[in-house]
FIKOLZA-1660 file (N, C-alpha, C; in steps of 0.1 Angstrom, whole numbers, plus 5000, padded with zeros to 4 digits):
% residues 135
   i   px   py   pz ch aa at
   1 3557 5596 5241  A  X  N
   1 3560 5588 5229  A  X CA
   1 3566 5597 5218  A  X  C
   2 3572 5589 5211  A  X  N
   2 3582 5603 5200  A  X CA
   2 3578 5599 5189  A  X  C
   3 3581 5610 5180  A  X  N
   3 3569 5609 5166  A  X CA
   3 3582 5602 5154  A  X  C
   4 3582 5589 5155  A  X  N
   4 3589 5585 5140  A  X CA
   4 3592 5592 5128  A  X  C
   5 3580 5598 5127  A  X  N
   5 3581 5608 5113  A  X CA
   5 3593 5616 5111  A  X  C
   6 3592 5627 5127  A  X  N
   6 3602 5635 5132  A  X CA
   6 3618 5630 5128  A  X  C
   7 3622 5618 5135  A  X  N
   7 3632 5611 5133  A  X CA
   7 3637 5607 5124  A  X  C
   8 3630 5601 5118  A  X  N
   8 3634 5597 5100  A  X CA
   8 3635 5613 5095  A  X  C
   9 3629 5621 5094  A  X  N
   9 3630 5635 5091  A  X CA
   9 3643 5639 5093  A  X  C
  10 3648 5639 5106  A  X  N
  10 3661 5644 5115  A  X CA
  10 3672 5636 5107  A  X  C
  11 3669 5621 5103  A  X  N
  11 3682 5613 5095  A  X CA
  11 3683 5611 5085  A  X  C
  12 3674 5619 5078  A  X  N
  12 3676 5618 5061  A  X CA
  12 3688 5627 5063  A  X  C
  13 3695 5622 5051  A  X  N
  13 3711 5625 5043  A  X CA
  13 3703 5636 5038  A  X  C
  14 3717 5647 5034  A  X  N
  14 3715 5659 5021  A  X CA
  14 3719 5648 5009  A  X  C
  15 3719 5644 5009  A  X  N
  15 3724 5630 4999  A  X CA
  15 3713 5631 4989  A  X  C
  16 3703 5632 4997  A  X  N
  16 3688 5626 4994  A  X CA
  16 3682 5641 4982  A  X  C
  17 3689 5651 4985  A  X  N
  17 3680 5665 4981  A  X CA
  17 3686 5667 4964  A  X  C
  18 3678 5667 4959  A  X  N
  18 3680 5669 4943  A  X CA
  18 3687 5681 4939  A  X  C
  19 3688 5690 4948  A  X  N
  19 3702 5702 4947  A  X CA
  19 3710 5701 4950  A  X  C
  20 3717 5687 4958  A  X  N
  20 3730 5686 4959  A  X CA
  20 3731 5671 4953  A  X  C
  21 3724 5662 4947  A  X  N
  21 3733 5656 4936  A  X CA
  21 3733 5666 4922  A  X  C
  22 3726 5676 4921  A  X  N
  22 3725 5684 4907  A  X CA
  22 3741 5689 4910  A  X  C
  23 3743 5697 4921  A  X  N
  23 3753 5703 4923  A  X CA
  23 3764 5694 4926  A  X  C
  24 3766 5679 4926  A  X  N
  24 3776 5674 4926  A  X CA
  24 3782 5668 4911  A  X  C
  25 3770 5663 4905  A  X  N
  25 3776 5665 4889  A  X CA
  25 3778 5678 4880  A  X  C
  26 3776 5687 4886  A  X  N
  26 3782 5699 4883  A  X CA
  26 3802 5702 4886  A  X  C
  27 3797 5698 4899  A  X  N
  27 3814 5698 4906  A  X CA
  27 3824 5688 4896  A  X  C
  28 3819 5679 4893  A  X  N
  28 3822 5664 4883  A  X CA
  28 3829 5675 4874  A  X  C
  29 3811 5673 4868  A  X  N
  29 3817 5681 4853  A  X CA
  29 3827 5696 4850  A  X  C
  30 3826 5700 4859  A  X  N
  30 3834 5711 4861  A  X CA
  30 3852 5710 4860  A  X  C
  31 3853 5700 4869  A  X  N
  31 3868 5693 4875  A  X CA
  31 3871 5690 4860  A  X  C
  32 3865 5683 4853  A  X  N
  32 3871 5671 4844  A  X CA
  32 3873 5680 4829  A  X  C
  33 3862 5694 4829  A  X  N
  33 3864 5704 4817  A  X CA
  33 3876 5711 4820  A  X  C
  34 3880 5716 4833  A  X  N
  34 3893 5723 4835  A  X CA
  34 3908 5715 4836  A  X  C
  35 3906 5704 4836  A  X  N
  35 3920 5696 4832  A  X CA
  35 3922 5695 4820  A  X  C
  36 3910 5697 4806  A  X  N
  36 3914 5700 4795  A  X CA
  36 3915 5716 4790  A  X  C
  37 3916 5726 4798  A  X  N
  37 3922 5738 4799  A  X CA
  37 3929 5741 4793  A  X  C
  38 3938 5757 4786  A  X  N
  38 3953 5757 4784  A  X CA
  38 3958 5758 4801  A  X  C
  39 3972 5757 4800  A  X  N
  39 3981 5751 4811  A  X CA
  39 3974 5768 4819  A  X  C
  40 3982 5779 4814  A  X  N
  40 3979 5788 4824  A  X CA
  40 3961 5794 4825  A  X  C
  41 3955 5783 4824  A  X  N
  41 3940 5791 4830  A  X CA
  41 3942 5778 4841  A  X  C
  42 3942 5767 4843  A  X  N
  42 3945 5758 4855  A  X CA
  42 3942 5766 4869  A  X  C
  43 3957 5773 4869  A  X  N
  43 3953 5783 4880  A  X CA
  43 3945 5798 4879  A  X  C
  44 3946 5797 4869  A  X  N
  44 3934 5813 4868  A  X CA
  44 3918 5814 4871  A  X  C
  45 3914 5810 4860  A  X  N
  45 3897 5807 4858  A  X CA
  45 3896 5795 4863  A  X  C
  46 3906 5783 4859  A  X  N
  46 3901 5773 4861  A  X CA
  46 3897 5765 4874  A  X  C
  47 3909 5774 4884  A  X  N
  47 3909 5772 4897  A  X CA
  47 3896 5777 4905  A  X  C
  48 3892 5792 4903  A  X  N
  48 3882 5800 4907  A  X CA
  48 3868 5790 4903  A  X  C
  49 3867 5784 4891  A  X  N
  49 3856 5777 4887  A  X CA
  49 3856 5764 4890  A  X  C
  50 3862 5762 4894  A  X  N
  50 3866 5744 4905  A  X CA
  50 3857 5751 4918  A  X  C
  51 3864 5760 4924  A  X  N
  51 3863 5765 4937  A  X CA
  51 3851 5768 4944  A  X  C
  52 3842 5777 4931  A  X  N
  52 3824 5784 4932  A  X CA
  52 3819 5770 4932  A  X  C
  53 3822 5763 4925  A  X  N
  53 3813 5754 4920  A  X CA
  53 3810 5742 4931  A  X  C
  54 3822 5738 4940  A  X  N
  54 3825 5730 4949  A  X CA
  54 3817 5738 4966  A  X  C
  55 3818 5747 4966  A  X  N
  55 3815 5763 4973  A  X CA
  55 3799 5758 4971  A  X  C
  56 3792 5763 4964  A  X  N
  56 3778 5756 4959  A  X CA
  56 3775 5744 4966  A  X  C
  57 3781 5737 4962  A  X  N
  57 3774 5720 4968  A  X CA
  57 3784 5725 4984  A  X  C
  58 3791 5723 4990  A  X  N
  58 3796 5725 5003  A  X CA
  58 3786 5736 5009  A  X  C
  59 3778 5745 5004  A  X  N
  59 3771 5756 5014  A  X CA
  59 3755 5744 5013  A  X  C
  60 3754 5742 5004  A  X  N
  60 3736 5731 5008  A  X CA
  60 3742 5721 5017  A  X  C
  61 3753 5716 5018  A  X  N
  61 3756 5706 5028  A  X CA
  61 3753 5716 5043  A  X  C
  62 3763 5724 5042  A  X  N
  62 3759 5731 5053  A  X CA
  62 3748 5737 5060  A  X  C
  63 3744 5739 5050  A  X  N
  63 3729 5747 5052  A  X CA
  63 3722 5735 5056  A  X  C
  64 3722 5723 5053  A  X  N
  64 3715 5710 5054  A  X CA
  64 3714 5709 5065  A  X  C
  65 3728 5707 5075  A  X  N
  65 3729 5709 5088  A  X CA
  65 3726 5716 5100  A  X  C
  66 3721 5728 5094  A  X  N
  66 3721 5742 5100  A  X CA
  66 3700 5741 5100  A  X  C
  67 3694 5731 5093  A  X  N
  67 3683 5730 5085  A  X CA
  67 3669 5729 5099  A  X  C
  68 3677 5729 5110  A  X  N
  68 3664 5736 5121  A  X CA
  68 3660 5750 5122  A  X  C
  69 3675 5756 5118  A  X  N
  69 3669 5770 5125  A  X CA
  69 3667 5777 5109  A  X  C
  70 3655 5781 5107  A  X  N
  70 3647 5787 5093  A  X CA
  70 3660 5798 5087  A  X  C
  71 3664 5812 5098  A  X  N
  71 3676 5818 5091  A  X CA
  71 3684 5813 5090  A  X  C
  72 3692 5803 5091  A  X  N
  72 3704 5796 5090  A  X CA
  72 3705 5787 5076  A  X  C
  73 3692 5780 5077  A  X  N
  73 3690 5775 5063  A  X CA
  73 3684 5783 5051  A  X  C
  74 3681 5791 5053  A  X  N
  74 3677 5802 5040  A  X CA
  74 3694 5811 5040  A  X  C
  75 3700 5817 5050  A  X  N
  75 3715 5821 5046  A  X CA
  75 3721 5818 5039  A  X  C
  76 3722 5797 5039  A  X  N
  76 3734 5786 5031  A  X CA
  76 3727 5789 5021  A  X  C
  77 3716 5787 5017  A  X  N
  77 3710 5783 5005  A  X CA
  77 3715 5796 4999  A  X  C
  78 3710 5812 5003  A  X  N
  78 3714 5822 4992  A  X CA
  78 3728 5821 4990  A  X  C
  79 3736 5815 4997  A  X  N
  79 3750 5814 4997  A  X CA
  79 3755 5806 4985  A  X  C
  80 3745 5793 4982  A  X  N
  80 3748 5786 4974  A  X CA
  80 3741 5793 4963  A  X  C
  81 3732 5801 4965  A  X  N
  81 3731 5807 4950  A  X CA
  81 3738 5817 4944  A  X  C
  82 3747 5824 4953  A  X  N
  82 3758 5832 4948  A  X CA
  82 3766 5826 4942  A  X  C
  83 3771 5813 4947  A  X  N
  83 3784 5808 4944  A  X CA
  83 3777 5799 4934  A  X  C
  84 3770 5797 4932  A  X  N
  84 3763 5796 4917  A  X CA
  84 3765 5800 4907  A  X  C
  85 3756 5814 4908  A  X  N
  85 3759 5824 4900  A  X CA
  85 3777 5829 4898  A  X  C
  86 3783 5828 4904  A  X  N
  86 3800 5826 4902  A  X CA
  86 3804 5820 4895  A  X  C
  87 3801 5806 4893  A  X  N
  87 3801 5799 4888  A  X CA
  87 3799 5800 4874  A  X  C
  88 3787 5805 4868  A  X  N
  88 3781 5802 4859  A  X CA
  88 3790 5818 4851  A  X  C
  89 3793 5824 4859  A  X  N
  89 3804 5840 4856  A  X CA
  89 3819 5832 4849  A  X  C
  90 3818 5822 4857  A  X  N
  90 3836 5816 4855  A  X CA
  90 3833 5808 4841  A  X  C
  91 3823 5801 4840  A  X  N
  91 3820 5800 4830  A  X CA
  91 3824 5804 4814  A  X  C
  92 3812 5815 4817  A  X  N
  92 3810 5823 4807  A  X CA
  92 3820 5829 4803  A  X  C
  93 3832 5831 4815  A  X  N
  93 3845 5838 4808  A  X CA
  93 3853 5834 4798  A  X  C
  94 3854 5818 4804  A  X  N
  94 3865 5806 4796  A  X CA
  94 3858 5808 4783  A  X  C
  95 3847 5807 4781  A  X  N
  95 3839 5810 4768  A  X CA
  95 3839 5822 4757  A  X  C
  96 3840 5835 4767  A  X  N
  96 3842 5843 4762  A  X CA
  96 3857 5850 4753  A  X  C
  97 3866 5839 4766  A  X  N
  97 3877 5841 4761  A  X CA
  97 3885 5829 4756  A  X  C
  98 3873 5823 4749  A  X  N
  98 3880 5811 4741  A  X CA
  98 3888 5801 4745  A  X  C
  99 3890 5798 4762  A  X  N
  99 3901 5794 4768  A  X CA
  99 3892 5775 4765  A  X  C
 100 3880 5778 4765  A  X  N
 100 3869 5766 4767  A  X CA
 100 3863 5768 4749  A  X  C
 101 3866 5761 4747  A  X  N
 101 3860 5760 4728  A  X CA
 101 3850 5750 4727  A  X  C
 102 3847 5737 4734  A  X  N
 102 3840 5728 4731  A  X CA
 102 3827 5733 4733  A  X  C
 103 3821 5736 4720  A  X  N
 103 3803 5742 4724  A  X CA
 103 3794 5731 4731  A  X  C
 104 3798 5720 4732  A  X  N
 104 3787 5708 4736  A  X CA
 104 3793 5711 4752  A  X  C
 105 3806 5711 4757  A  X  N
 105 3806 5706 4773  A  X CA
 105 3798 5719 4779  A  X  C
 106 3803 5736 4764  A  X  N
 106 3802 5749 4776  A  X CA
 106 3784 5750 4777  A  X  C
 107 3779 5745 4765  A  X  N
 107 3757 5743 4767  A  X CA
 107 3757 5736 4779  A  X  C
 108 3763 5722 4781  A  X  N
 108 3759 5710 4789  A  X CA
 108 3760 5713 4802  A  X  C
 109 3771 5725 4807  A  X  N
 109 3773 5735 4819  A  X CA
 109 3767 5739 4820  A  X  C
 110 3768 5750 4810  A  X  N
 110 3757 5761 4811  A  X CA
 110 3742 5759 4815  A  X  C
 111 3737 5745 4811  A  X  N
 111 3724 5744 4812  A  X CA
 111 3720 5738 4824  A  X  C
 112 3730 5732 4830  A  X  N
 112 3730 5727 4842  A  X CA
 112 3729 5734 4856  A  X  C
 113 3742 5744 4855  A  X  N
 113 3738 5758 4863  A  X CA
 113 3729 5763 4863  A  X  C
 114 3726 5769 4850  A  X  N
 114 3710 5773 4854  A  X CA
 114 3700 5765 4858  A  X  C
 115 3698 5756 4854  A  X  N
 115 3695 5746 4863  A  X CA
 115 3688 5746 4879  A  X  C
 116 3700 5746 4880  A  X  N
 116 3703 5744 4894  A  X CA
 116 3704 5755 4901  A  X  C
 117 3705 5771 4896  A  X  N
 117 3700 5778 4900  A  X CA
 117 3686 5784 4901  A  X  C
 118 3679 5776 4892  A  X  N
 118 3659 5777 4891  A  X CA
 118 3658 5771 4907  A  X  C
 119 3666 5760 4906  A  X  N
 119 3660 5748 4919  A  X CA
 119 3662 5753 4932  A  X  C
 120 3671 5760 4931  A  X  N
 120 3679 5767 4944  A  X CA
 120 3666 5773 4952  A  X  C
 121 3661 5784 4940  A  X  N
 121 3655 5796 4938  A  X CA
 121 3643 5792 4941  A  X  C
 122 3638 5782 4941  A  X  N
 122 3622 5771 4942  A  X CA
 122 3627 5766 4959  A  X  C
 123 3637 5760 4958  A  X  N
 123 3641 5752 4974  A  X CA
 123 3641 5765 4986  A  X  C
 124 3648 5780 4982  A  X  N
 124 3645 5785 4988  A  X CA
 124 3632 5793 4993  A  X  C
 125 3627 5791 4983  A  X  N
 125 3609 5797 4981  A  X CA
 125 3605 5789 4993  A  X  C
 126 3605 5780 4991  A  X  N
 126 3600 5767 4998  A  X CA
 126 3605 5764 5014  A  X  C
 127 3615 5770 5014  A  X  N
 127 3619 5770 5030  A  X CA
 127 3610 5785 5035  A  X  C
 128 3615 5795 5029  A  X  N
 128 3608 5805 5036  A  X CA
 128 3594 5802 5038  A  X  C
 129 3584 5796 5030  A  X  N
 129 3571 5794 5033  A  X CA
 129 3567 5787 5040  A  X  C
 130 3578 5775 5043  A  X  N
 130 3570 5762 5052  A  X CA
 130 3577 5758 5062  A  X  C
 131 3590 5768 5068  A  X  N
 131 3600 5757 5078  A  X CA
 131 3586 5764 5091  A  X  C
 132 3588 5755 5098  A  X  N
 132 3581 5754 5106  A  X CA
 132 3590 5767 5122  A  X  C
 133 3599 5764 5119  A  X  N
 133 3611 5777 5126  A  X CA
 133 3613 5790 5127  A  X  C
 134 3605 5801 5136  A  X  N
 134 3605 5814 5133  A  X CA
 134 3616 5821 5131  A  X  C
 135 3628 5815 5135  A  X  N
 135 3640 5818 5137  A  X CA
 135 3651 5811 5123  A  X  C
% end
């Protein structure tokens, strides 16, 4: 007999996991701050910070996938928290170099990212302790 639990387990969406809708309103908000850019950060910063950020939510999807075998899914995850942390660098630059002036969108980022790097940091705590997968 097969255990239902298992199955519903096996078909839950990453849809479902609170680090990748955090990380897709990040992607959102990200996209929509760099089209108000000057023209040449577009492809500079603004491109690199499109990129980490989209990088981030694309590696929990993957990692989601990968989410039987314990090293495979703790890999994506630190992956997503690099490109996190990239993220939150590309950030801080536009900021630094005034390219991003609006203080409300660069806190509302800013706070987000970190954010979502606590959760990362907790999600992967939490795989290493409980996947049931030695491997």
């Amino acid at each position: 007999m097969l255990d239902t639990g298992y199955w519903k387990k096996m078909l839950m969406s990453y849809r479902k996991l609170q680090i990748w809708a955090l990380a897709r309103e990040v992607v959102i908000e990200i996209h929509e701050m760099t089209m108000k850019l000057p023209k040449f950060e577009m492809y500079e910063e603004g491109s690199q910070i499109r990129e980490s950020s989209k990088t981030t939510k694309a590696t929990i999807v993957e990692g989601y996938a990968r989410r039987r075998y314990k090293q495979d899914w703790i890999k994506f995850i630190v992956y997503a928290l690099s490109s996190n942390d990239e993220t939150l660098d590309h950030l801080e630059n536009l900021w630094d170099t005034k390219s991003l002036t609006d203080s409300m969108i660069f806190m509302s980022l800013k706070n987000k990212i970190e954010t979502l790097g606590k959760m990362l940091t907790k999600f992967l705590q939490a795989i290493e302790q409980e996947h049931q997968s030695p491997k």
